[in-house]
N, C-alpha and C positions, 0 to 999 in steps of 0.2 A: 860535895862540899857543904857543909853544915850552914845553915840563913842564919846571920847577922841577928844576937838578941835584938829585940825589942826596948827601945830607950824613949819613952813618952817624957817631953816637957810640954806645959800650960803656954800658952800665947796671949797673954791678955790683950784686948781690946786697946787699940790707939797706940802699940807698939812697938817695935824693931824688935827682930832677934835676930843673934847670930846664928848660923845654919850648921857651922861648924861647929859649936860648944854650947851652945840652946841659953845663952845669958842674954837677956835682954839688955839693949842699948841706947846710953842716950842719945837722943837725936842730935842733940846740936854738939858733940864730936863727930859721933855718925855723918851727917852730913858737911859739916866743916870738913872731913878726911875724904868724901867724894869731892867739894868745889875745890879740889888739889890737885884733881884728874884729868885726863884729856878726854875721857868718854866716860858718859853714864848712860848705860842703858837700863829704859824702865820699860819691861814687861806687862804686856796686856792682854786678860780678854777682851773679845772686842766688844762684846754687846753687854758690859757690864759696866753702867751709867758710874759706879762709886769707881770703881777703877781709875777712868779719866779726871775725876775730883782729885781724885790720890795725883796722878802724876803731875796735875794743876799745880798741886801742894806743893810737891819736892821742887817740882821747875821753881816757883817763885822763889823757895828757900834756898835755892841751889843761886839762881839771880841778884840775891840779894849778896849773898857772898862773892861771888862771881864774874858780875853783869855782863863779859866780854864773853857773849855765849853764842850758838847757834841749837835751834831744835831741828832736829833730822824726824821725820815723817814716813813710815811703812806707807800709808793710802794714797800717798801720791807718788805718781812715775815720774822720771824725770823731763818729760818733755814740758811738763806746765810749771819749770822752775819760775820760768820768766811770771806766768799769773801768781805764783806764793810773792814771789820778789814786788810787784804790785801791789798785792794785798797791806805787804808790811808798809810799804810807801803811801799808804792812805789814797789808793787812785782809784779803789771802788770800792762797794759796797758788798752786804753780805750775800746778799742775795745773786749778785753779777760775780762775786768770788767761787762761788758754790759751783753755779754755771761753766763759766769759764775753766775750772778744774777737773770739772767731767765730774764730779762726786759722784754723783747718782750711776755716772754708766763704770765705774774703776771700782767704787767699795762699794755700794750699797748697805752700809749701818745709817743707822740716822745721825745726819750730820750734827743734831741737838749734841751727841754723846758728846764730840769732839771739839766744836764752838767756843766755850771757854779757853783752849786751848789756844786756836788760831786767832781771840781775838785778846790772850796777853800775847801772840809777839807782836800783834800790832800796835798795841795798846805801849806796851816797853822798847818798839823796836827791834828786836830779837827776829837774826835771821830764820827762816824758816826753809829746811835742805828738801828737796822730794828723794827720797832715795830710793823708791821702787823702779824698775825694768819693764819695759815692754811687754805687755801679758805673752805674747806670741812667742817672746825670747824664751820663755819659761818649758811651755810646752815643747820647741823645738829641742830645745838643751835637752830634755827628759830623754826625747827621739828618738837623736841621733847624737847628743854628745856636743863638746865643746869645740874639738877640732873639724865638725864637720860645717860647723857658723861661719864666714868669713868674719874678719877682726872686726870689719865698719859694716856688720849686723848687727853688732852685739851689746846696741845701744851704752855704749862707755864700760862695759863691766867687763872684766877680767877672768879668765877659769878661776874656779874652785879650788881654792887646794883641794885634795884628799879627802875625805870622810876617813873618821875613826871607826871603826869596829865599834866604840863605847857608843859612837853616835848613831850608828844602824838600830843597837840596842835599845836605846833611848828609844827612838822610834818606834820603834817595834812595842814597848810598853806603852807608850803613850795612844798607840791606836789599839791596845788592846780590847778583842771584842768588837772593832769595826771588820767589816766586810773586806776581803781580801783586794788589794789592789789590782788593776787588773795586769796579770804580766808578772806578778808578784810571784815567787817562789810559790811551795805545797809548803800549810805551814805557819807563814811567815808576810804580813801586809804590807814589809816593804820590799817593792823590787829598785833593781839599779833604775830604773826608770822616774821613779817614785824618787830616790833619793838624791839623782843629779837633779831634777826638779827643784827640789828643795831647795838644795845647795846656793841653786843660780838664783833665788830668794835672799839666802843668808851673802853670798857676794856680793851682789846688788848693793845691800845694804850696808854693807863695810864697805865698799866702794866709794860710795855716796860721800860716809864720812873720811873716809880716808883722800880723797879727792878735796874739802873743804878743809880739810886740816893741813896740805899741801898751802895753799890760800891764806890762811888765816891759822899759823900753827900755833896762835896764844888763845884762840878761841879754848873754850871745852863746848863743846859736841853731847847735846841729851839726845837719847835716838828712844822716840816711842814704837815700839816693835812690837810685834805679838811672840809671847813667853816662850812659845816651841822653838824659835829661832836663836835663844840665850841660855836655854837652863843648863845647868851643869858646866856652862861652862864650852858646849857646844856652838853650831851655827856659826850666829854671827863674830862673836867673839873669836873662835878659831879662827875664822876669816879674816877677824884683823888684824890678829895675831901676825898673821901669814904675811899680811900685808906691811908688819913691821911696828902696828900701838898695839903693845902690851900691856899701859895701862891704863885699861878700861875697868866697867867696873859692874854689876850687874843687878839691881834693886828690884824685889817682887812686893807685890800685894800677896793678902792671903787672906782666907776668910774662917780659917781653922782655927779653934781655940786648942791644941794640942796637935805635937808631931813629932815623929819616932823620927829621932835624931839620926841614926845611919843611915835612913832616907832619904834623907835631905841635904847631910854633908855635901859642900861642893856644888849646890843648887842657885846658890846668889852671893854676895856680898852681903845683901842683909833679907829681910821679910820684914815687912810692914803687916798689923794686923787691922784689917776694915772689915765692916760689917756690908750687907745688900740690903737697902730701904725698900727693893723694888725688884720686878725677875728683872730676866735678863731682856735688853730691849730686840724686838724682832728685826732681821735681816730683809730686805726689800730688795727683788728680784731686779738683779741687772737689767735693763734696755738691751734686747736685741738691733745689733745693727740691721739696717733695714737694707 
């Protein structure tokens, strides 16, 4: 089958485009038509300081249209809801919040990146959801699969639907040129193992919200996520899908000043374009348990 021409449009600095038709958009439709939504998810790298400015940005603008909001959180599991739930309640400080959440032994980015973040929802009130799993739940699921978990292991989360075929594929581009998983087909860096993994990442995560939307179904739902878990349209969004919110909605950062449009078809709702003042910030090696 013959590859899809080549359609380059310009991405200027400081601006939205559509992914699907490559027209730049004004923001304040733009986001006036997400704070209409039940979920917005914002796409991240994690070690890239401008990125979490960006999602700073849209949260407030999304807030101000909005205000009856909750942000859902990839870095935190859900056992330390109770310390997010505190944090926002003004019962400690930054320092005792950090602690208390395990930062340093769950994510290890620097918590500088993220800061700003945690402290508008203190700051406005804004619930804050943990919507990550158990690390061990992850691993296990890779294993040996869903059904081999008892229900009241599976720290609150629900099977996976399915995986698509599109979504193996995705993968599979997206590690192109990394090291083959191990267990992984001849070939091919994702194996089944590798991709239920995933999965119980993207559930987890539609979980989370899908669990506070049960709660509070007049809130809208921002979930900061890392981008592998949204693009296309994949991950997490299918999982909400499944879970029965359709409309969600899915906002990237990008730092390209042009992109071949059949590329990218289908990648977001919209593209934000930001520049990097700075590299990327370094990863800080988890605490072994002792």
């Amino acid at each position: 089958m013959a590859e899809a021409a080549r359609v380059l449009v310009a991405h200027p600095r400081g601006t939205w485009l559509c992914p699907q038709s490559g027209a730049v958009l004004e923001q304040g439709v733009l986001l006036r038509a997400m704070a209409g939504r039940r979920v917005v998810l914002l796409g991240e790298t994690h070690d890239i300081a401008e990125i979490h400015r960006w999602q700073l940005h849209v949260a407030a603008f999304l807030h101000m249209l909005r205000p009856q909001m909750a942000i859902g959180f990839e870095m935190f599991p859900r056992r330390v809801q109770g310390v997010l739930d505190a944090w926002v309640d003004g019962l400690m400080d930054t320092a005792t919040f950090l602690e208390r959440s395990d930062w340093a032994q769950v994510w290890g980015f620097d918590a500088a990146l993220y800061l700003p973040l945690f402290h508008f929802c203190r700051q406005q009130r804004v619930r804050m959801l943990a919507l990550n799993c158990h690390r061990p739940l992850v691993t296990r699921v890779g294993q040996v699969g869903w059904e081999a978990i008892p229900v009241e292991e599976r720290d609150g989360v629900t099977p996976a639907a399915p995986a698509t075929e599109a979504y193996r594929a995705y993968l599979e581009r997206l590690m192109g040129g990394v090291r083959p998983v191990p267990g992984g087909e001849a070939g091919s860096p994702v194996s089944d193992r590798f991709l239920r993994a995933q999965q119980c990442w993207d559930r987890a995560f539609a979980c989370g919200i899908a669990d506070h939307l049960m709660r509070a179904p007049d809130d809208l739902v921002i979930g900061i996520i890392g981008r592998g878990h949204l693009e296309y349209g994949h991950g997490t969004p299918h999982q909400l899908r499944d879970l029965g919110i359709a409309d969600s909605a899915v906002l990237l950062p990008t730092s390209e000043d042009a992109h071949d449009l059949p590329a990218i078809a289908g990648i977001a709702e919209a593209l934000f374009r930001l520049d990097r003042p700075e590299p990327p910030a370094p990863r800080h090696e988890r605490p072994r348990p002792g």
